[in-house]
N, C-alpha and C positions, 0 to 999 in steps of 0.2 A: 504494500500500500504506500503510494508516494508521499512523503512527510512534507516535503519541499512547498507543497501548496497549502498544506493545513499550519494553521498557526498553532505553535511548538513551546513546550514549556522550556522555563528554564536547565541548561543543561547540566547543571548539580544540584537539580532542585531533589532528586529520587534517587539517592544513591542503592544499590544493590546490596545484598548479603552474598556470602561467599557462593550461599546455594544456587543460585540464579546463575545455570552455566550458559551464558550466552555464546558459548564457546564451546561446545559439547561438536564432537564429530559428526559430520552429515550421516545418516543410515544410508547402509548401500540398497535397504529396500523397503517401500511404502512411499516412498514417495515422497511428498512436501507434509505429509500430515504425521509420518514419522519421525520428523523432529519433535513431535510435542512431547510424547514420552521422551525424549531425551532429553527434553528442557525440564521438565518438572518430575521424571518419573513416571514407572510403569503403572503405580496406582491412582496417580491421580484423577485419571481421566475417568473409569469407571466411577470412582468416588463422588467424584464432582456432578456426573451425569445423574445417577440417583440418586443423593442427596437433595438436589432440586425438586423430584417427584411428588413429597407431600404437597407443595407448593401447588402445582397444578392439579391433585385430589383434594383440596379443598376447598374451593366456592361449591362444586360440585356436590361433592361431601355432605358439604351443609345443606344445601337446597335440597337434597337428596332425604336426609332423614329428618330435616326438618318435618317437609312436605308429607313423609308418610306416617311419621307419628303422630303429625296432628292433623294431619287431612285439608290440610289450609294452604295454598300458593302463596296466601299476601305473608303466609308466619315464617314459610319458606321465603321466599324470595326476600323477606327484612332479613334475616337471618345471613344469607347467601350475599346481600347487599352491607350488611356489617362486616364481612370480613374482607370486601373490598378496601371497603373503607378502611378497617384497620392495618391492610399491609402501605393502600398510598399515604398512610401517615406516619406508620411505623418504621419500613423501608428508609428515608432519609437521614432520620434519629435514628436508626442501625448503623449505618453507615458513618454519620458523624464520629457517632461510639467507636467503630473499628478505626477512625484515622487518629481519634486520641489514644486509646486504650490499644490498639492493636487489634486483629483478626480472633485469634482464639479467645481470649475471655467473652469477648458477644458473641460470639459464635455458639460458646459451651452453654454461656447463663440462658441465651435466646432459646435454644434449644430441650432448654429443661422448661422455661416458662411455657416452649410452646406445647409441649406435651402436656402439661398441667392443664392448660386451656382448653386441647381440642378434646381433653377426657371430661371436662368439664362441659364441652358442648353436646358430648354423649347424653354424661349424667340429666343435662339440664331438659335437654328434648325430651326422655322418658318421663321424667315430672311432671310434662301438662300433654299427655293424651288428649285428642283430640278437642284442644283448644283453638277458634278461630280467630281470635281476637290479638292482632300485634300488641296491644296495650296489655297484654297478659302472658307475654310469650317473652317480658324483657328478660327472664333469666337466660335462655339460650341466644338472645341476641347479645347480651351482654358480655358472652363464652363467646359467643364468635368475631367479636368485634376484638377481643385481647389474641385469640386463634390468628387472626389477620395479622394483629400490631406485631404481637412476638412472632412471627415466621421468619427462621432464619434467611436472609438473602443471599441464597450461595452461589446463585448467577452473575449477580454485579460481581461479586466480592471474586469469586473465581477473575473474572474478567479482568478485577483488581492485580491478581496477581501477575497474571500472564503481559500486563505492563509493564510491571515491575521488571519482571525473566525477560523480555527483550527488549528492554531498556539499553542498553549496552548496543547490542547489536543496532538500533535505530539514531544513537549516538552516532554511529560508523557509516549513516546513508543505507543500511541496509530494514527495509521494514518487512519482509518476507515473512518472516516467524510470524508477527503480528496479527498478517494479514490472515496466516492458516489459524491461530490462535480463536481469532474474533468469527472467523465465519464457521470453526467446530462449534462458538458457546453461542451462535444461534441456530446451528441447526437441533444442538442437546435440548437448547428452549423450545425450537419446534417440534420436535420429537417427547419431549415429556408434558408439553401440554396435546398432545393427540394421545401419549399413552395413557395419561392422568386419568383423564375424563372417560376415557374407552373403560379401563381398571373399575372406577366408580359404576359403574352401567353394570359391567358384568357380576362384581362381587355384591352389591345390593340388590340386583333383579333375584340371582340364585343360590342368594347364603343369607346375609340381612341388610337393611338398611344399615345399621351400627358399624358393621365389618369393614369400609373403604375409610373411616374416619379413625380406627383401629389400626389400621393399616398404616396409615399416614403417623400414625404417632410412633408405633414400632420402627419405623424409617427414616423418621427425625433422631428418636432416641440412641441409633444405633450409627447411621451414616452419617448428619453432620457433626457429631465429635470426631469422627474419623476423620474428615473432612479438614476441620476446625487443626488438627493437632498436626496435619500432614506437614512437611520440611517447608513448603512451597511460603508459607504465610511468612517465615523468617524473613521469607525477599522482600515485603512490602515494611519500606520506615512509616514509624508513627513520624506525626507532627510534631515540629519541635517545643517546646515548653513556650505557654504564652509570653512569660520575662523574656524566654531567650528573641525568641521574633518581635517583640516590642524595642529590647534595645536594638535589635539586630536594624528594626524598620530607621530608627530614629538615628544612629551613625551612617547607614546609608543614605537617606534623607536631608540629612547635612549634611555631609559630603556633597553627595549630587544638588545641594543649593535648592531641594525641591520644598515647594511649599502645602502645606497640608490640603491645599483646593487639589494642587495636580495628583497629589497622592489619594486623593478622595474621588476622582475623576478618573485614575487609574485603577479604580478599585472597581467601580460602575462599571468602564467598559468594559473589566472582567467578567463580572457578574452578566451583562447583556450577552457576550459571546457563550457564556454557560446557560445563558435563558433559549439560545434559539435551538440546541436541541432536544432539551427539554421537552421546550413545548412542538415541537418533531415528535417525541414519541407522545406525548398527548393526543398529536392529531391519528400516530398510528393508530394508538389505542382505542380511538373514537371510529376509527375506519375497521378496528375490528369486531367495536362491540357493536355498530349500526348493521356490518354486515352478518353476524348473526343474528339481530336480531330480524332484517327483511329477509334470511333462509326461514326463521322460521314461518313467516308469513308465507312465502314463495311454497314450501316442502307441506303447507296444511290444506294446500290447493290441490294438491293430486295423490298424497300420502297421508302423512299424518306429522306433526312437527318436530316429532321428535327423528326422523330421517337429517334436519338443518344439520346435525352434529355429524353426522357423515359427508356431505356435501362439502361441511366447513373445514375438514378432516382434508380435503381434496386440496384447496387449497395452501395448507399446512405445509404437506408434502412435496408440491413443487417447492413452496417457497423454502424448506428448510435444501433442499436437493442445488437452488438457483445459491445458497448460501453457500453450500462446500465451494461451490465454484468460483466464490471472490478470492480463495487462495492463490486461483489459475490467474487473475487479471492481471495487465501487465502496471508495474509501478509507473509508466508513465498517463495516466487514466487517474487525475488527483483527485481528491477524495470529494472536492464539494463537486465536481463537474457528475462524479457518479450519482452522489445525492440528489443533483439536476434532475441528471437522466433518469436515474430511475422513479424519482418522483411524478416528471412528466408522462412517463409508459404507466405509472399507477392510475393517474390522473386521466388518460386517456381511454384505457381497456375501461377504465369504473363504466365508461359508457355502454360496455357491452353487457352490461349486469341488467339492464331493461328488455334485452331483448328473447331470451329463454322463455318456452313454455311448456317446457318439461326436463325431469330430470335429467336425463342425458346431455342437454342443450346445455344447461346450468353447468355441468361439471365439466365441458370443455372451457365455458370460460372463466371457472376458476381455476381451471389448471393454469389458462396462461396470467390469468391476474398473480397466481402466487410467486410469477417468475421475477418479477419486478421487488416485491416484497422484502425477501429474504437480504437478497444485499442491501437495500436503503438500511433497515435492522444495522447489519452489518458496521458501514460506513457513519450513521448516526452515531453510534458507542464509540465507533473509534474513532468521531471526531471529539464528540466528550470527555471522549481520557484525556486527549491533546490539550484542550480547552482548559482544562480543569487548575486549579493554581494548585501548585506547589501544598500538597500534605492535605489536601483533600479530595483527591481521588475516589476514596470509599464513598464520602458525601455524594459526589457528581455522580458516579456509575448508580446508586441505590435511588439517585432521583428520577436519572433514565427510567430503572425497572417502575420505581411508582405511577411515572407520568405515562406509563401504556397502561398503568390497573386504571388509574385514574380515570382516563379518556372511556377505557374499555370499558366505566360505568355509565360514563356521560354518553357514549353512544349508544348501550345498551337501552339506556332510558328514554334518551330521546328519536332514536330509532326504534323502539317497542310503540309510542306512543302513535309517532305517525303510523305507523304496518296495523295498527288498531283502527285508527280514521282512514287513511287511504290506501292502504295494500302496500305490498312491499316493492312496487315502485316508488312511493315516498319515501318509504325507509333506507332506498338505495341512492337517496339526493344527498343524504348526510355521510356515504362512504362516499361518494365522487367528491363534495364540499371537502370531504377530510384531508383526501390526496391532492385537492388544488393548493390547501393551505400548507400542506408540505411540502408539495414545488416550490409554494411562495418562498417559504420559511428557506430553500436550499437557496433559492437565487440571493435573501438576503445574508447568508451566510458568505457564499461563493463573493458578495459584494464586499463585506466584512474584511474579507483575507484579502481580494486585492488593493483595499486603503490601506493594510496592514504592509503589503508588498512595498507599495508605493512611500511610506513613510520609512519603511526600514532603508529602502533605495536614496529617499532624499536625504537622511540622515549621514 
């Protein structure tokens, strides 16, 4: 992935641990994605891969036994709707915690709370059988809103790492590892939220509702301390002591003659160039959750709704498939021009999402809609990391992950509402709305980095 065009932390800002082999021998076999175990290890990658899993079996989860122990969709869905809400609030403030405190203590504490919670949102569901009333259902709402906030976030935080591990190497002009790095931990994302939800279906339909939330806790309990304690988190430095970065800011600052506006200006324009991907995975988020919610409109036309999770499933697949393959792109292809392009091919197929009038039609053009997908994902994150200042990295990658739960509620909702009033071609005006606002969002990034270009030129 070409570095040259995205704008670049400072370059001692992340120093490495010994473990971080940016230097590790090429493998004579696998390929470009057989570096990864050579940079971090044979176990990481399994580790990493299902430790994320409760993650995606739980909205599901919830809605799931919510709904059938009380027999209520509004007890369900608050339910299912609380623990979005608790990881896009939670995620951030994890994150924060991992750039102070370091990766494994939140990882370990997180993990214990979150088992706590989701055995608590067992307990709590079985206590009011068939209760229809939200206002009488706060005990399990209240489990699943703490189930959300404590969920370990081992996708940013992995992501976290694997900056760190070719760090060195991207120092030297080379972003290659990177590139394979970032488009393995979306396709793991793509792939454990298809296997999540699939998992939840089958073990509640044919054993119990309780068993996928069961599941999910055994899987926390068990993989992310594995996770949590692997070599790989040594590579990521905490933040340095607030003293230390106060006198540090303040002998710099005199030195360099600056005065606390330009230093408080340079603080802003940080934060802005951290806000526009951000709100990039917002809009993904909201292009994901509008477009399931117009499949399910679309799939209760000729089947039954509950088919939308296989359709949505369709397009999952390319797009994690279209993700291995940012490994292959050449590093001269810089990072916002792909965000462009592939924003604009999202923004354009969205128009083929009107035209299906049966299932088969639908799922050829989700195939090609998920092709664009997976790398913008991709390209996003790694522009984030880039972005990100100096010892908050965990913060930046854990806002990415929130700002797609986030969005994925607000389209949910407001694509559920239209697909109610006017069928799920309404519902399909807020996924194309979503991927124009992330064209927007890449061209003003892309605009960002060339003022950026230009000042460092004039200078």
């Amino acid at each position: 992935m070409s570095t040259s065009t995205a704008p670049q932390p400072p370059a001692d800002s992340r120093p490495i641990a010994p473990s971080a082999d940016a230097k590790a021998p090429a493998p004579q076999f696998g390929g470009r994605f057989a570096r990864l175990p050579a940079l971090a290890g044979g176990g990481f990658l399994p580790v990493g891969l299902f430790a994320r899993l409760p993650l995606a079996m739980l909205t599901l989860g919830t809605l799931t036994l919510a709904t059938s122990v009380t027999g209520s969709y509004a007890v369900g869905g608050a339910a299912a709707g609380a623990v979005g809400i608790g990881s896009a609030v939670g995620a951030p403030i994890l994150g924060w915690l991992a750039d102070r405190l370091g990766q494994r203590p939140v990882l370990l504490i997180s993990a214990v709370l979150n088992v706590v919670a989701v055995l608590g949102v067992i307990a709590t569901a079985y206590l009011i059988p068939g209760v229809h009333d939200v206002g009488a259902a706060w005990g399990v709402i209240g489990a699943a809103l703490a189930a959300g906030f404590s969920c370990p976030q081992v996708g940013p935080l992995a992501r976290v790492r694997w900056m760190a591990l070719t760090a060195e190497s991207r120092r030297a002009g080379d972003s290659t590892d990177l590139d394979v790095a970032l488009s393995y931990e979306s396709t793991a994302d793509e792939l454990t939220f298809v296997l999540g939800p699939a998992l939840v279906g089958v073990l509640a339909s044919l054993v119990a509702p309780w068993l996928p939330l069961a599941l999910a806790a055994a899987l926390t309990l068990t993989l992310v301390p594995a996770f949590a304690l692997h070599r790989t988190h040594a590579a990521v430095p905490r933040r340095a002591a607030a003293g230390t970065r106060a006198s540090r800011r303040a002998v710099t600052g005199n030195a360099a003659g600056e005065s606390a506006e330009t230093r408080a200006a340079s603080r802003f324009a940080g934060l802005a160039r951290v806000a526009l991907p951000v709100l990039a995975m917002v809009c993904m988020g909201t292009f994901f959750g509008s477009t399931q919610a117009a499949l399910s409109a679309f799939a209760a036309g000729f089947a039954s709704s509950e088919v939308a999770g296989l359709l949505y499933a369709v397009m999952g697949i390319s797009s994690a498939a279209a993700a291995i393959s940012v490994a292959y792109w050449p590093a001269g292809f810089p990072l916002t021009a792909r965000w462009v392009t592939g924003a604009a091919a999202m923004a354009g197929m969205s128009a083929l999402l009107f035209l299906p009038t049966d299932g088969w039609g639908m799922v050829l053009v989700l195939l090609a809609l998920g092709l664009p997908v997976g790398p913008v994902m991709v390209t996003v994150f790694a522009i984030g990391g880039l972005v990100a200042p100096a010892g908050r990295l965990a913060t930046v990658m854990t806002a990415l992950a929130s700002g797609i739960v986030a969005g994925t509620a607000l389209g949910s909702s407001i694509g559920g509402q239209l697909a109610q009033e006017g069928g799920h071609h309404a519902a399909f005006l807020v996924s194309a709305a979503a991927a124009a606002a992330l064209f927007a969002l890449g061209a003003a990034a892309a605009a960002v980095v060339r003022s950026r270009k230009r000042s460092a030129q004039a200078s």
